[in-house]
mmCIF file as Biopython writes it, N, C-alpha, C and O atoms, coordinates in Angstrom:
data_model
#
loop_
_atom_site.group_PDB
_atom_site.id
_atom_site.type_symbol
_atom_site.label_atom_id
_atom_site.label_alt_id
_atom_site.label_comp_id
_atom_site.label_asym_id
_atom_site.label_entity_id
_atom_site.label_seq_id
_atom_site.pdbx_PDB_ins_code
_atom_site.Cartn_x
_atom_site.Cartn_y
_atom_site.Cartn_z
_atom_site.occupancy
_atom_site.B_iso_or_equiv
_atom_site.auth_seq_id
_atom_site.auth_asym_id
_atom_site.pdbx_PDB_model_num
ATOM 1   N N  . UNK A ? 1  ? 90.016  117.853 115.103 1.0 0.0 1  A 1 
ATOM 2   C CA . UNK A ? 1  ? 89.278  117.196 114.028 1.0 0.0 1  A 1 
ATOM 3   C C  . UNK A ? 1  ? 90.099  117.188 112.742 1.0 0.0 1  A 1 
ATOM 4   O O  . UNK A ? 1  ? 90.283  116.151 112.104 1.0 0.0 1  A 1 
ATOM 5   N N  . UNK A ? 2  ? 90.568  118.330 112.394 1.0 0.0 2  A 1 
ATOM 6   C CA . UNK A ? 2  ? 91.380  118.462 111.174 1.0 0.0 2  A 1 
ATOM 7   C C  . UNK A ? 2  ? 92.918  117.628 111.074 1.0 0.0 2  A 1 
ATOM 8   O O  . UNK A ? 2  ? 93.549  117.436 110.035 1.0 0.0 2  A 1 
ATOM 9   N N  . UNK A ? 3  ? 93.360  117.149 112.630 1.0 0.0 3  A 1 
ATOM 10  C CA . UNK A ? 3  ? 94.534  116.630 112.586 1.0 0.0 3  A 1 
ATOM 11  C C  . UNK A ? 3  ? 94.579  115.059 112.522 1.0 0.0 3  A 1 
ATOM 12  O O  . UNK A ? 3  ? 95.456  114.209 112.366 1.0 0.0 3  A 1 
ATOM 13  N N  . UNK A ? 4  ? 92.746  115.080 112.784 1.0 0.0 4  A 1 
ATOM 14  C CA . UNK A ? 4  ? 92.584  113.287 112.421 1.0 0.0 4  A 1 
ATOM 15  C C  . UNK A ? 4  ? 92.262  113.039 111.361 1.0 0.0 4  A 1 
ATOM 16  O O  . UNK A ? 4  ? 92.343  111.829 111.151 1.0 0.0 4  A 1 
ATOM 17  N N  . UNK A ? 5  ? 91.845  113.717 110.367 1.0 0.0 5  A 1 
ATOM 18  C CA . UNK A ? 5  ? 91.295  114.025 108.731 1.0 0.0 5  A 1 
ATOM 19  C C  . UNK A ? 5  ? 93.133  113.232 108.339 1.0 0.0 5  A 1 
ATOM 20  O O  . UNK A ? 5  ? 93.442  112.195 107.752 1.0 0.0 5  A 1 
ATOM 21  N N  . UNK A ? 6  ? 93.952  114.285 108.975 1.0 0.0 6  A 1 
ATOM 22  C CA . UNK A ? 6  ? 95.109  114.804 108.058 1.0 0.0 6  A 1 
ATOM 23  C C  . UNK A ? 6  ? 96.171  113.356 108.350 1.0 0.0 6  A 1 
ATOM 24  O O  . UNK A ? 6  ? 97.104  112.946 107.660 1.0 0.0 6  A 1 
ATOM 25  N N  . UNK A ? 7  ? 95.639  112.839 109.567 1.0 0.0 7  A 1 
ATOM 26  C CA . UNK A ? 7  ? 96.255  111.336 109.897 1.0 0.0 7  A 1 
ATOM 27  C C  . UNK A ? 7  ? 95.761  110.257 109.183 1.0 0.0 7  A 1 
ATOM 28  O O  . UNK A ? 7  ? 96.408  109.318 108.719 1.0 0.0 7  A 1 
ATOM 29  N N  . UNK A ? 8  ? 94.341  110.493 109.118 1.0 0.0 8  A 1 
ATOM 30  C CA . UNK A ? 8  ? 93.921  109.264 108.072 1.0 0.0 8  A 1 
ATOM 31  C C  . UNK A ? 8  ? 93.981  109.554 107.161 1.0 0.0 8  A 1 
ATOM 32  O O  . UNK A ? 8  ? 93.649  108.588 106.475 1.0 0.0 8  A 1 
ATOM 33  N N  . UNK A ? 9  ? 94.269  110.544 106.422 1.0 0.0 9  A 1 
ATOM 34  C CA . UNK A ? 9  ? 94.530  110.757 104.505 1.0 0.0 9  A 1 
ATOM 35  C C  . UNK A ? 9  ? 96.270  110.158 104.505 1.0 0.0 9  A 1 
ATOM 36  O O  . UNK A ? 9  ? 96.635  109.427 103.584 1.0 0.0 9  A 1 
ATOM 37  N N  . UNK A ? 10 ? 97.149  110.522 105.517 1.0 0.0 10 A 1 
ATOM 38  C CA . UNK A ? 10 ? 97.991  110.462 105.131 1.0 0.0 10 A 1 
ATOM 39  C C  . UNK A ? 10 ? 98.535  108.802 105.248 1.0 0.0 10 A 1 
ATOM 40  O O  . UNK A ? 10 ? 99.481  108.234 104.703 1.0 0.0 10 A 1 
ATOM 41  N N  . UNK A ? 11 ? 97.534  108.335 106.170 1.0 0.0 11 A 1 
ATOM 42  C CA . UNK A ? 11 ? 97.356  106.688 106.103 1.0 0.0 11 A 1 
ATOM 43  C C  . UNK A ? 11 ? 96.894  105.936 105.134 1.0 0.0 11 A 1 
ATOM 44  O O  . UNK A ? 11 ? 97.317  104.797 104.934 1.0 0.0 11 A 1 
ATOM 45  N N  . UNK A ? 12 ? 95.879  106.558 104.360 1.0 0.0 12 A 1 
ATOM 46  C CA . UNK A ? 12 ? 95.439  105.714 103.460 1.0 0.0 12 A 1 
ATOM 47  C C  . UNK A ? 12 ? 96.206  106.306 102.019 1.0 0.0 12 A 1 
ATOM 48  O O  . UNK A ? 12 ? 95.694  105.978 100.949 1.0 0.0 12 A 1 
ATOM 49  N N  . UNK A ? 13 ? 97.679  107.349 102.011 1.0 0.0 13 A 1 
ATOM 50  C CA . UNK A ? 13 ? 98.011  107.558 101.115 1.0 0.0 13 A 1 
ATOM 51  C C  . UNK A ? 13 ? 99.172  106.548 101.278 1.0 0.0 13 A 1 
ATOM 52  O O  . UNK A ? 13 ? 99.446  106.112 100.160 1.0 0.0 13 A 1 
ATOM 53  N N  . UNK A ? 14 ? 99.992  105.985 102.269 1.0 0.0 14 A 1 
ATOM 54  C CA . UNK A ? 14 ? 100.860 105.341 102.372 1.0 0.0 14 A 1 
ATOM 55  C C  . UNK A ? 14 ? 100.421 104.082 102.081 1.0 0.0 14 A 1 
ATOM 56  O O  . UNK A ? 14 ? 101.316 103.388 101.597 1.0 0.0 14 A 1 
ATOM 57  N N  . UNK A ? 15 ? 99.176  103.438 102.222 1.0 0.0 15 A 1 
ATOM 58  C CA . UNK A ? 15 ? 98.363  102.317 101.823 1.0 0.0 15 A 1 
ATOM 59  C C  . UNK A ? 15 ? 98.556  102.029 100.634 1.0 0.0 15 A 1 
ATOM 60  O O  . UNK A ? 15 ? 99.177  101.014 100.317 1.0 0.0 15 A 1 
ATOM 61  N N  . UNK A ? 16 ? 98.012  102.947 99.687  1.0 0.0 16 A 1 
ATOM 62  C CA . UNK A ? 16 ? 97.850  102.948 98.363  1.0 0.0 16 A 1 
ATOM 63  C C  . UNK A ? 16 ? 99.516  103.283 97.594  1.0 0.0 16 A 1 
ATOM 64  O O  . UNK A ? 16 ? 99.698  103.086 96.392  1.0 0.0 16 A 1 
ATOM 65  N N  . UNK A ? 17 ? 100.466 103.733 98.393  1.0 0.0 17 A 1 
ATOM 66  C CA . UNK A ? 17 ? 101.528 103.172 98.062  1.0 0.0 17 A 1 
ATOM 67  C C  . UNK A ? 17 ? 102.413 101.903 98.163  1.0 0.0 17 A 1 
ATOM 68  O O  . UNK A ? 17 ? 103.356 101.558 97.452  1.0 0.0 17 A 1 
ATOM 69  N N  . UNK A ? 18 ? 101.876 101.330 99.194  1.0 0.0 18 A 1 
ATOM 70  C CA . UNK A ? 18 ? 102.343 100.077 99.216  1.0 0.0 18 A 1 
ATOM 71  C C  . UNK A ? 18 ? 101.613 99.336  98.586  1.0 0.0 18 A 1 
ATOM 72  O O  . UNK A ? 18 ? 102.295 98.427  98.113  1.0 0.0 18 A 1 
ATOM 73  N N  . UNK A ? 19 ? 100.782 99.263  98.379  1.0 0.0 19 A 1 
ATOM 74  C CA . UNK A ? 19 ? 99.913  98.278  97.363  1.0 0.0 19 A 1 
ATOM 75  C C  . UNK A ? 19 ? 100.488 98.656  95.944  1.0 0.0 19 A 1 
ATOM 76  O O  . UNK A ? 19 ? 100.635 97.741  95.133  1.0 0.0 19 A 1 
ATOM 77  N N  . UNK A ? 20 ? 100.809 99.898  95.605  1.0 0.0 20 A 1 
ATOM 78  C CA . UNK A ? 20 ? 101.460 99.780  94.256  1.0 0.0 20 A 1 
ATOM 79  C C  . UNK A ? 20 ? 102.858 99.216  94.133  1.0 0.0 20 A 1 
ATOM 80  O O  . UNK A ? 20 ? 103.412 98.734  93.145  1.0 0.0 20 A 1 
ATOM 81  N N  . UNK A ? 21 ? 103.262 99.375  95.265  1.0 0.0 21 A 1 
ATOM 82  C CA . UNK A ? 21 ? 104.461 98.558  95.295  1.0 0.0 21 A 1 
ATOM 83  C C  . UNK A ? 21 ? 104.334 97.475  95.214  1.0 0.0 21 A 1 
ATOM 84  O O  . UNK A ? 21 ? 104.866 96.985  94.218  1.0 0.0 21 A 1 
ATOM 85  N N  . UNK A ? 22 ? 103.771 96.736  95.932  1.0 0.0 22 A 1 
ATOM 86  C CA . UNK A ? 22 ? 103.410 95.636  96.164  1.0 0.0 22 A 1 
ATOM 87  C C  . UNK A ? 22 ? 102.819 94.226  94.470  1.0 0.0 22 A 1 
ATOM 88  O O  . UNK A ? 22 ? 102.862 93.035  94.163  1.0 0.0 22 A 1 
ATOM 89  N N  . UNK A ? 23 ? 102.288 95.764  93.883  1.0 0.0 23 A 1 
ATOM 90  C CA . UNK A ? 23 ? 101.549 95.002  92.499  1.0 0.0 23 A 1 
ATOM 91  C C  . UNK A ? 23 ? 102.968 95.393  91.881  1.0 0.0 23 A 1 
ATOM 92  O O  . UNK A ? 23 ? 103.638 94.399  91.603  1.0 0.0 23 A 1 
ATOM 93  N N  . UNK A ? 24 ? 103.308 96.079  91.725  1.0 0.0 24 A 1 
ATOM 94  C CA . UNK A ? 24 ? 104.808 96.266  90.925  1.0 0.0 24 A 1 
ATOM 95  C C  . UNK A ? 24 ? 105.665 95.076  90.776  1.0 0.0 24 A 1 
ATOM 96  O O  . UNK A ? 24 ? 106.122 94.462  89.811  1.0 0.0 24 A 1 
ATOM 97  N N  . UNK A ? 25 ? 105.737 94.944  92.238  1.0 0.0 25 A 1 
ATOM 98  C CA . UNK A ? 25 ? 107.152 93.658  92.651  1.0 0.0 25 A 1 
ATOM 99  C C  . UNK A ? 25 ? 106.350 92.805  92.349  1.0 0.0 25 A 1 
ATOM 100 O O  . UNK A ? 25 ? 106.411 92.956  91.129  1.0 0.0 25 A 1 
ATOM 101 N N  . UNK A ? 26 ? 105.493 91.859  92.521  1.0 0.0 26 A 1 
ATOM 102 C CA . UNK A ? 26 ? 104.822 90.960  91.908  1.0 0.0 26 A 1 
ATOM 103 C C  . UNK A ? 26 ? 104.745 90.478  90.773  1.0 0.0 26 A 1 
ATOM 104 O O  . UNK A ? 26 ? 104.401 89.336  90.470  1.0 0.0 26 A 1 
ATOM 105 N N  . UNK A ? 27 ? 105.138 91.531  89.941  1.0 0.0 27 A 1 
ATOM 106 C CA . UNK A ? 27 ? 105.123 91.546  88.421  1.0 0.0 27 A 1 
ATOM 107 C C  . UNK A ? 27 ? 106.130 91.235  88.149  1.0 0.0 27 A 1 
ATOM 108 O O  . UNK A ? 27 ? 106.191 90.954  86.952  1.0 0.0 27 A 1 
ATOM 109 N N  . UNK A ? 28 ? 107.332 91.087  88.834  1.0 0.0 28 A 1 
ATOM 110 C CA . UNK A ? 28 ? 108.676 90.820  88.089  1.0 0.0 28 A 1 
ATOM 111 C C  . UNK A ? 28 ? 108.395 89.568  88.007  1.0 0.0 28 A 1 
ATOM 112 O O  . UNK A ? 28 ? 107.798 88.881  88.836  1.0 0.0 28 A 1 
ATOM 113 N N  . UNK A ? 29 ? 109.192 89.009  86.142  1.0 0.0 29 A 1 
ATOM 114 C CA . UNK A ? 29 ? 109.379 87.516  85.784  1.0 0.0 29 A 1 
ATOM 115 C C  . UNK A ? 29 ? 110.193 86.582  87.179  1.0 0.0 29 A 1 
ATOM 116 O O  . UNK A ? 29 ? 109.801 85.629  87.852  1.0 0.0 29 A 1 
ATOM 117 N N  . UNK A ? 30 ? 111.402 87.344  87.190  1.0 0.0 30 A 1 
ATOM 118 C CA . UNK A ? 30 ? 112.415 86.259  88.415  1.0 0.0 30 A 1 
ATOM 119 C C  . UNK A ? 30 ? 112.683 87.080  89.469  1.0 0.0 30 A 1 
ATOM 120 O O  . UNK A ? 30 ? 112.272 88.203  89.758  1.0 0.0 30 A 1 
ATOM 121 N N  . UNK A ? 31 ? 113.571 86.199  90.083  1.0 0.0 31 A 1 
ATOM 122 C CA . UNK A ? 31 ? 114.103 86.932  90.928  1.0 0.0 31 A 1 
ATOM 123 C C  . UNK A ? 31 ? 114.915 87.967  91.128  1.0 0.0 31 A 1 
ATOM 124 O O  . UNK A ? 31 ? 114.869 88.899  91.930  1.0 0.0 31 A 1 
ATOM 125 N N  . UNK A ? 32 ? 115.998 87.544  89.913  1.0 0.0 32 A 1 
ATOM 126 C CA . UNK A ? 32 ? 117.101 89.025  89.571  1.0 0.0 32 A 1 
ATOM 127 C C  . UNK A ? 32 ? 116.313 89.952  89.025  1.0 0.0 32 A 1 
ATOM 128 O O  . UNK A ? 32 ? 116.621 91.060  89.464  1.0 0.0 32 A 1 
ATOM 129 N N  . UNK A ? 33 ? 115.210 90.002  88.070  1.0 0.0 33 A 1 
ATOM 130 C CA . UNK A ? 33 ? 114.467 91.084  88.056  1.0 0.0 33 A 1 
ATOM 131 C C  . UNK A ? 33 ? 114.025 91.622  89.351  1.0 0.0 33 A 1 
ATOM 132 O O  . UNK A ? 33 ? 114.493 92.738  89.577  1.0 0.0 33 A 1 
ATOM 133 N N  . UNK A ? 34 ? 113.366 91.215  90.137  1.0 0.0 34 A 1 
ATOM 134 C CA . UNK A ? 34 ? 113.112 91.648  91.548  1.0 0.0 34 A 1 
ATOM 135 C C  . UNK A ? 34 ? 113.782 92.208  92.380  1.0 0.0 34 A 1 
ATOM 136 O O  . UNK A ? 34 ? 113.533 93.238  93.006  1.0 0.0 34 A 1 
ATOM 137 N N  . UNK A ? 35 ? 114.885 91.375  92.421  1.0 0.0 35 A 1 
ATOM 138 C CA . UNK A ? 35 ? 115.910 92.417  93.745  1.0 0.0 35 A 1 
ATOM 139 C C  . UNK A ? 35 ? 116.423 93.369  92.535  1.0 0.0 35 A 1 
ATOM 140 O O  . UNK A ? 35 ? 117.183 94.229  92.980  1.0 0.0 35 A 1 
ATOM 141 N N  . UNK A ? 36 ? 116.277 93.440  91.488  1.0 0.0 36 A 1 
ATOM 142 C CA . UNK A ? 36 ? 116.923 94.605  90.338  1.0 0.0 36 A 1 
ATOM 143 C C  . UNK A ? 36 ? 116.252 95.923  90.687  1.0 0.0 36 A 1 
ATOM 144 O O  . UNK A ? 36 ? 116.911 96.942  90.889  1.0 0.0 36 A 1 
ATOM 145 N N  . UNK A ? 37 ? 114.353 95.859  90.781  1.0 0.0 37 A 1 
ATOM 146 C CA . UNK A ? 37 ? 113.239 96.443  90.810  1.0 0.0 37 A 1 
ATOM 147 C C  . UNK A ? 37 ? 113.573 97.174  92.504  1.0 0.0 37 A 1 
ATOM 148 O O  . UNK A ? 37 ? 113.453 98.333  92.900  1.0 0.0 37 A 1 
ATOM 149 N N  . UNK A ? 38 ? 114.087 95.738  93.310  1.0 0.0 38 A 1 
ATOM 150 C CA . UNK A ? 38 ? 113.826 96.314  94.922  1.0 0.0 38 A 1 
ATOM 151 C C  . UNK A ? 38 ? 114.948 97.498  95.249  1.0 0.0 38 A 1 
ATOM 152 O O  . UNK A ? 38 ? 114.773 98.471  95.982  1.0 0.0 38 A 1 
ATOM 153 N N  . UNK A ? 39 ? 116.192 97.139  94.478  1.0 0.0 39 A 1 
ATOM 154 C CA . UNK A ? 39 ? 117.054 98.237  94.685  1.0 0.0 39 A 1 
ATOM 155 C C  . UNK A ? 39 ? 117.189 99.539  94.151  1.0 0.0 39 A 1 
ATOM 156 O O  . UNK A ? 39 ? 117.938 100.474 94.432  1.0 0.0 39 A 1 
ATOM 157 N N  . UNK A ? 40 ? 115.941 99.325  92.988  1.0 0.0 40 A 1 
ATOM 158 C CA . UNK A ? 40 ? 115.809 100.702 92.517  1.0 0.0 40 A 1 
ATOM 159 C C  . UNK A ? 40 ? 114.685 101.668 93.219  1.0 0.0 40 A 1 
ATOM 160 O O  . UNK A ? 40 ? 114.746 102.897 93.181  1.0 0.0 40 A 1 
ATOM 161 N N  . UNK A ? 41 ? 113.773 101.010 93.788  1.0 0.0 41 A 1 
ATOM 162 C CA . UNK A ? 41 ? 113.016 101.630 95.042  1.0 0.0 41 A 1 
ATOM 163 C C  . UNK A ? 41 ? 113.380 101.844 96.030  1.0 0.0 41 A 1 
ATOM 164 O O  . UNK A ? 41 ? 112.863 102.841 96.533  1.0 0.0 41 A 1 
ATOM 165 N N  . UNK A ? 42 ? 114.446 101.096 96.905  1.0 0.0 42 A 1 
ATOM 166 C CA . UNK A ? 42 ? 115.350 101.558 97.774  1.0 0.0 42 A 1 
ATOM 167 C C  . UNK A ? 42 ? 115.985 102.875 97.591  1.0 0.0 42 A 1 
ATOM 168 O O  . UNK A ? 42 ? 115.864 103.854 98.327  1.0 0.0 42 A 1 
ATOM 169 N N  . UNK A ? 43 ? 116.947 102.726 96.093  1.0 0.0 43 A 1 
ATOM 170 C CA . UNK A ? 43 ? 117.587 103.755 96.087  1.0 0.0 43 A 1 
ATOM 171 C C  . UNK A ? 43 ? 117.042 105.413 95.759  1.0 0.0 43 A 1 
ATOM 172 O O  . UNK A ? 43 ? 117.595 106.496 95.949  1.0 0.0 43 A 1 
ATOM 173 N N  . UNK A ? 44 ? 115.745 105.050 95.199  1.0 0.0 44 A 1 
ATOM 174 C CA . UNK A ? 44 ? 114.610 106.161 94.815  1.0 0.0 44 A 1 
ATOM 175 C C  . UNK A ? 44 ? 113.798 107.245 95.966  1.0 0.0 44 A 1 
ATOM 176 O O  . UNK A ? 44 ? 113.174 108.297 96.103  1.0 0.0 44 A 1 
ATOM 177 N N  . UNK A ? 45 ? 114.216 106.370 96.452  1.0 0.0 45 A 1 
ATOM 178 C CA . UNK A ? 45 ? 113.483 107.283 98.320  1.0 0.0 45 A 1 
ATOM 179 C C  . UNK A ? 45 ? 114.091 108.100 98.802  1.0 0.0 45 A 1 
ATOM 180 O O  . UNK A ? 45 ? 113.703 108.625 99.846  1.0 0.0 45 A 1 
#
């Protein structure tokens, strides 16, 4: 029971990171802002 708690928290925490990602990158004006933004999340991980 506790290891399906600990699967779906850790699912809906990866969720709510991609959605912030997701609203992040969205936000860039162009494109060189964007792949500017994408390589700094790449390299941040």
């Amino acid at each position: 029971m506790f290891a399906l708690l600990l699967e779906a928290l850790i699912d809906l925490l990866e969720r709510a990171e991609h959605s912030r990602r997701d609203a992040y990158l969205s936000s860039s004006v162009d494109m060189c802002e964007l792949e500017r933004r994408m390589r700094a999340i790449e390299t941040s991980e």
